[in-house]
C-alpha positions, 0 to 999 in steps of 0.5 A, spaced: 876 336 810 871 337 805 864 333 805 862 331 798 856 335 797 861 341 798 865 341 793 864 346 788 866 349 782 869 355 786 872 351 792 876 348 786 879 354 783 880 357 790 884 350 790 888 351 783 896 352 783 896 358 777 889 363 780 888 365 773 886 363 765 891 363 761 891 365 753 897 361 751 900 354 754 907 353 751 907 345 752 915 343 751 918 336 749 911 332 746 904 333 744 902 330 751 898 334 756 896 328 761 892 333 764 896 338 765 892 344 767 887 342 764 881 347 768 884 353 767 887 352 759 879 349 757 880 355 752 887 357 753 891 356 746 896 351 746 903 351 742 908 344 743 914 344 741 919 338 741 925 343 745 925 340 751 924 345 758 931 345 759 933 348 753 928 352 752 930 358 749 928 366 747 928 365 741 923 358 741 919 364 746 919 368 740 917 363 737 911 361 740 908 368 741 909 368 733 905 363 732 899 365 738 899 373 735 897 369 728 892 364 730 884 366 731 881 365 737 875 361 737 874 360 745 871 353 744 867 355 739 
């Protein structure tokens, strides 16, 4: 058990599912994050696509990588 005071940035990221930042989020079926990862894609590159997980496929991967290699990243800026 954490007390209130102890809980810092670092204690949360210590805590977090995926350890690192990622550069592209691929976010499939809607243009809804619902706080999806939402500490670690702060300046992450976001792709939506209608095409549900399941049939999710490599061409759609291709797709979004595509669409990442084109774009010009601005960091938040």
């Amino acid at each position: 058990e954490l007390a209130p005071d102890e809980v810092n940035e670092s204690e949360v990221e210590e805590h977090l599912v995926f350890p690192e930042n990622p550069d592209l989020v691929i976010k499939t079926g809607a243009e809804r994050l619902s706080d999806f990862m939402i500490w670690q894609s702060v300046y992450s590159e976001l792709y939506f696509t209608d095409v549900n997980w399941r049939d999710f496929r490599e061409r759609d991967y291709l797709r979004a990588l595509l669409d990442y290699k084109n774009r010009q990243r601005r960091f938040g800026r």
